[in-house]
C-alpha positions in Angstrom: -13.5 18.1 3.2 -11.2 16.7 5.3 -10.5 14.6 8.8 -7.4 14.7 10.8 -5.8 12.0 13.3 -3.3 13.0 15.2 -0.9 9.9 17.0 2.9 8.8 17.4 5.1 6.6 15.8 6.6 3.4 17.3 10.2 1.8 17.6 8.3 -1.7 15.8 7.3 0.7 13.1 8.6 -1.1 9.9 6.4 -0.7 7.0 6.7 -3.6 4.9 3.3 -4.3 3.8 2.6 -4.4 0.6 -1.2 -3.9 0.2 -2.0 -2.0 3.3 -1.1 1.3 5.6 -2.4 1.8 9.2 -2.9 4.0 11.9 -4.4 2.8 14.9 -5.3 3.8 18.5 -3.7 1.0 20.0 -0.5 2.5 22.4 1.8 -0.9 21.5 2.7 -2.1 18.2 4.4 -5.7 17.8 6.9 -6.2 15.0 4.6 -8.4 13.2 2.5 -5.0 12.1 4.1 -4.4 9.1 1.4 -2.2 8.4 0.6 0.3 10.9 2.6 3.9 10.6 1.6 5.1 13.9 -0.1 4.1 17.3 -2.0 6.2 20.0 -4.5 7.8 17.7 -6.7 10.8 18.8 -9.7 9.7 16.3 -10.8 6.7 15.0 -13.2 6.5 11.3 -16.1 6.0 14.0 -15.4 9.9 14.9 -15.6 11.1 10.9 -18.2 13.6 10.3 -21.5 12.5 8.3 -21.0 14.7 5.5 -17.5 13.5 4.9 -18.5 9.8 4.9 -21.2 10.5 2.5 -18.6 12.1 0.3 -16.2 9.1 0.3 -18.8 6.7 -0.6 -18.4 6.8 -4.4 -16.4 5.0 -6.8 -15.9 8.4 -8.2 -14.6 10.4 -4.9 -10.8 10.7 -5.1 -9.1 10.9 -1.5 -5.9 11.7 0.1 -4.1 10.4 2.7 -1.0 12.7 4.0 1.2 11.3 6.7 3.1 14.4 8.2 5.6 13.4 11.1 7.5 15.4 13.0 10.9 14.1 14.9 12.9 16.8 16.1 13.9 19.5 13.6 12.8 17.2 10.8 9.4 17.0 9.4 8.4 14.4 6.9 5.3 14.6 4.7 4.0 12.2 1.8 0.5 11.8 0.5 -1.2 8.6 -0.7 -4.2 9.5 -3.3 -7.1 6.6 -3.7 -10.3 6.7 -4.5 -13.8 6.1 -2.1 -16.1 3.1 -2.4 -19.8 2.8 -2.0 -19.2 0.5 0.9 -16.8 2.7 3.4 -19.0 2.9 6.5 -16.0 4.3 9.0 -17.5 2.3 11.5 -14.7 1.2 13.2 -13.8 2.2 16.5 -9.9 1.4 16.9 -8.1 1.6 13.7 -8.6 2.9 9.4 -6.4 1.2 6.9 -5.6 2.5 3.7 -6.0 -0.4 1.0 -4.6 -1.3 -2.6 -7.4 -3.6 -3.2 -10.7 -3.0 -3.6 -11.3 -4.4 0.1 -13.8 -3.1 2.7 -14.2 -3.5 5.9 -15.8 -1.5 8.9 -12.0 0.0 9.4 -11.4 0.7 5.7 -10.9 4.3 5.1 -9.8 4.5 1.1 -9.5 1.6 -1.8 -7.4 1.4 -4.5 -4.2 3.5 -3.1 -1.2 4.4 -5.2 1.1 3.0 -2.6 0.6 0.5 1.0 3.1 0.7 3.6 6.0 -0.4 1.3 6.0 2.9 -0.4 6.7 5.3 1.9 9.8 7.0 1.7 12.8 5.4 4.5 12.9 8.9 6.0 10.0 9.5 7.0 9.7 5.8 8.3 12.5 6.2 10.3 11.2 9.2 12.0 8.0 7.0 12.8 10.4 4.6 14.1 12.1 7.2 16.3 8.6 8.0 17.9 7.9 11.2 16.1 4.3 13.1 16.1 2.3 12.5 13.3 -0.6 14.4 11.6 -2.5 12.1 9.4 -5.0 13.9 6.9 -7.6 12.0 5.3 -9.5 14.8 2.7 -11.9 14.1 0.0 -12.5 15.2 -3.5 -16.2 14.1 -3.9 -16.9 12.6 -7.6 -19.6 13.8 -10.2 
């Protein structure tokens, strides 16, 4: 199962954080968020399907997160796998950020990533900073 976002990247689009990643419906982005890849997003968590938030909401559900941006005659892609949590509700209704942590919140749309902001490869993040088009993929391996 799977849930896809489409939204832009940003010139403020730095990707420093080191515990989150975030893509948010908001159309501006400051240079303090370190955190968010891309702005101006189609879908929010609030918009996920029933069936795919009942599948992310187990310790044992492993998901992906793939960030695929497009800039020209580039494309970029790079996947982020984490697991699911009891407590993901995908309530929220602006923004979902990918956590390191075991953190939830109403926005929080994985736990316990690989990799936050900081790990995405400089390419791709200077295609987000160039504006590109971005696909972002959110799919779910449902556990035992």
């Amino acid at each position: 199962m799977q849930e896809v976002i489409r939204a832009r990247g940003h010139e403020h689009v730095s990707a420093k954080h080191a515990s989150t990643f975030e893509v948010t419906s908001d159309d501006w982005l400051t240079p303090a968020g370190d955190c968010i890849l891309a702005i101006d997003a189609d879908r929010t968590p609030a918009d996920f399907g029933e069936a795919f938030v009942e599948a992310c909401q187990s310790h044992e559900a492993t998901l992906e997160a793939t960030i695929t941006v497009s800039n020209g005659d580039e494309t970029y892609e790079q996947s982020v796998v984490g697991r699911g949590h009891p407590d993901l509700t995908f309530e929220g209704d602006r923004s979902i950020v990918l956590r390191t942590s075991d953190y939830t919140d109403d926005r929080t749309g994985m736990v316990g990533a690989e990799h936050a902001a900081d790990g995405f490869d400089r390419d791709l993040v200077a295609a987000l900073t160039g504006g590109g088009d971005v696909t972002f993929t959110l799919s779910v391996e449902p556990g035992e």
